[in-house]
PASE-924766 format. One record per residue (C-alpha): x, y, z; residue number from 1; residue in one letter. Coordinates in steps of 0.1 Angstrom, whole numbers. Layout:
BEGIN
{rec {X Y Z} NUM a} ...
// end
This chain:
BEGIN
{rec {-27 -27 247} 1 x} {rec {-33 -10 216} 2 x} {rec {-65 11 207} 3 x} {rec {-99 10 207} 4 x} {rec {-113 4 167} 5 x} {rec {-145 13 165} 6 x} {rec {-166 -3 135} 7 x} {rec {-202 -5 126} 8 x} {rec {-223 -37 129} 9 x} {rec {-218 -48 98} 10 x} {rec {-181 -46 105} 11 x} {rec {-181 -63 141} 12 x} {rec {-201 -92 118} 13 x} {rec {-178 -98 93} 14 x} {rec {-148 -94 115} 15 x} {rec {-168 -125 138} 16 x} {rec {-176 -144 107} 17 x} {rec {-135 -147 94} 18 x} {rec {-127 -159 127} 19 x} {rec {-152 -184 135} 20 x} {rec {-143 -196 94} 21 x} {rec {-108 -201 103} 22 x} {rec {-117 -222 134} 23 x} {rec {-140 -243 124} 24 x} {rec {-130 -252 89} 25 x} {rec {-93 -240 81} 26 x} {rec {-81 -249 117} 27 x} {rec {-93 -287 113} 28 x} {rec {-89 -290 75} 29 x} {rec {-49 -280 87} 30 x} {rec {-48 -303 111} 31 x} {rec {-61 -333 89} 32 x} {rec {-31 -324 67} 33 x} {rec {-6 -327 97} 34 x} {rec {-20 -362 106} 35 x} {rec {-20 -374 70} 36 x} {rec {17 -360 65} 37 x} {rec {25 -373 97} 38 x} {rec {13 -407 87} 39 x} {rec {34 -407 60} 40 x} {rec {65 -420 77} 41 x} {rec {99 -405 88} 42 x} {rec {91 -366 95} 43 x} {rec {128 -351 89} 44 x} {rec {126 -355 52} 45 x} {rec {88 -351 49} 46 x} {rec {86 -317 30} 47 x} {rec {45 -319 35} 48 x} {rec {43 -322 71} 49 x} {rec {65 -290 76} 50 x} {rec {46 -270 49} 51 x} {rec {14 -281 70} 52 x} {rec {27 -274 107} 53 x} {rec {41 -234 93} 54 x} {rec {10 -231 75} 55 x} {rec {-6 -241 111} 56 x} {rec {17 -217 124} 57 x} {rec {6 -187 103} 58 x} {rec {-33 -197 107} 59 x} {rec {-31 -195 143} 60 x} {rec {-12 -159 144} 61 x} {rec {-39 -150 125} 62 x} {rec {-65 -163 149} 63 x} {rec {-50 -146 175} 64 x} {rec {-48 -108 158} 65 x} {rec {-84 -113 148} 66 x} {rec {-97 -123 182} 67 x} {rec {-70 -91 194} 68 x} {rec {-87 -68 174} 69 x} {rec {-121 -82 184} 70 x} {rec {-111 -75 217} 71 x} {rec {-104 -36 213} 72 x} {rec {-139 -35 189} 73 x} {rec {-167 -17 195} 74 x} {rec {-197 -8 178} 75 x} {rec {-207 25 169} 76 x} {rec {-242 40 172} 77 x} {rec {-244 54 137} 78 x} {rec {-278 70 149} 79 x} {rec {-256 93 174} 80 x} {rec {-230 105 145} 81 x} {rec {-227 142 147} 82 x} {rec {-219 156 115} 83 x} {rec {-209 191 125} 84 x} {rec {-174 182 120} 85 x} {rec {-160 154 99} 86 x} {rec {-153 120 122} 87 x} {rec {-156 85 116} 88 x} {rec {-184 70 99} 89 x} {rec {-192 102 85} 90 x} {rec {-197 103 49} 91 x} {rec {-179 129 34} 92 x} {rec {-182 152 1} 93 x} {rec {-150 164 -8} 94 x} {rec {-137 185 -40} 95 x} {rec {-101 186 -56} 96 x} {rec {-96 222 -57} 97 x} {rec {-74 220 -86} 98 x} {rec {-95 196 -110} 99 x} {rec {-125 201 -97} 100 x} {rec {-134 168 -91} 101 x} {rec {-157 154 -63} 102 x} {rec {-154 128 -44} 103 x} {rec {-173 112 -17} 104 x} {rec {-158 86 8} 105 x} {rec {-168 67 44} 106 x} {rec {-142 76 68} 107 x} {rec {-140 37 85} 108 x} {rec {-118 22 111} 109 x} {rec {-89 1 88} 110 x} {rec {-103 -29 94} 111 x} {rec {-134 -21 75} 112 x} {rec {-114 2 44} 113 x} {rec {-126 -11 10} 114 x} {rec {-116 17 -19} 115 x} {rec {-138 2 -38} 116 x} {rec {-169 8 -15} 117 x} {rec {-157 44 -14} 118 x} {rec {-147 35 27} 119 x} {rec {-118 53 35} 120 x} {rec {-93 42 63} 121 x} {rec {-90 73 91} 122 x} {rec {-54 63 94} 123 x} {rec {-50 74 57} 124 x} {rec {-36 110 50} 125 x} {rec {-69 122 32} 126 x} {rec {-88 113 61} 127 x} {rec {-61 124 92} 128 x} {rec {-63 158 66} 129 x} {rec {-102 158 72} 130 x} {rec {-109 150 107} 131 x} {rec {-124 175 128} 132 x} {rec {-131 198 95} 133 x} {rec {-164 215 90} 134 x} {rec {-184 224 57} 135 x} {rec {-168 253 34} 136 x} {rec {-131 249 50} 137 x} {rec {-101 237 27} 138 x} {rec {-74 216 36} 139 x} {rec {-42 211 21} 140 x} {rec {-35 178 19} 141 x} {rec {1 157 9} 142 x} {rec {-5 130 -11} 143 x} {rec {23 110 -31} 144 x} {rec {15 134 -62} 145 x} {rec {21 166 -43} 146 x} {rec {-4 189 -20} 147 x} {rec {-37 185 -32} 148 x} {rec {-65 216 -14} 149 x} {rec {-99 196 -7} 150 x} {rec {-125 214 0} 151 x} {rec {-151 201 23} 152 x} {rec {-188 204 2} 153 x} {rec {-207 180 29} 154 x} {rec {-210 161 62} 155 x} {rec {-234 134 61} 156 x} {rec {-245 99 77} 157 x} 
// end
């Protein structure tokens, strides 16, 4: 049993949307293909009924993670976020010590991460460095260039 991921709705949606997508089109639309390869005649030299039945394969390990990690999901109340201390779903305001710059990133479960929407992983090691952090402390944290001091400017929603 692995752990509990929690996610906001938005996430919980999406993560219901890719699975009911793979079911109900890519599942049937794979198992057309195994039918039409199959009634293509002698299966031990038919290289497109084996390219369907792995790609079957794969499509229903995937199924089976998403509906895993369904399983272990749960929502958050985003109204009940404290913000006291950084924690996910908190939006944080950090500032590179040694450039200056700020950044501002979502701390998110990993099945929600997007760098590009600024929604940072927890398991990453900027976030592990900010967990449980308040406003006004600095952390030193490793990154592949070196160790970088962030310090915390703000906590929010």
């Amino acid at each position: 049993m692995g752990e509990i991921s929690y996610v906001t709705e938005e996430g919980l949606k999406r993560l219901k949307e890719e699975i009911e997508h793979l079911t109900r089109v890519e599942r049937p639309a794979i198992s057309k293909q195994i039918a039409e390869a199959r009634d293509k005649g002698d299966l031990s030299e038919n290289a497109e009924y084996t390219a369907a039945r792995e790609a079957q394969s794969l499509l229903e390990l995937r199924i089976a993670k998403l509906n895993d990690i369904l399983s272990k999901t749960r929502i958050i109340d985003e109204s009940k976020i404290d913000i006291t201390t950084v924690q996910i779903l908190n939006k944080v305001k950090i500032k590179n010590k040694k450039t200056g710059q700020i950044m501002e990133y979502m701390l998110v479960s990993e099945s929600e991460a997007d760098l590009k929407a600024k929604k940072l992983s927890v398991s990453t090691p900027i976030a592990k460095g900010l967990l449980g952090k308040k406003v006004g402390e600095t952390v030193d944290i490793m990154v592949p260039s070196g160790k970088i001091p962030f310090e915390i400017i703000e906590i929010s929603r």
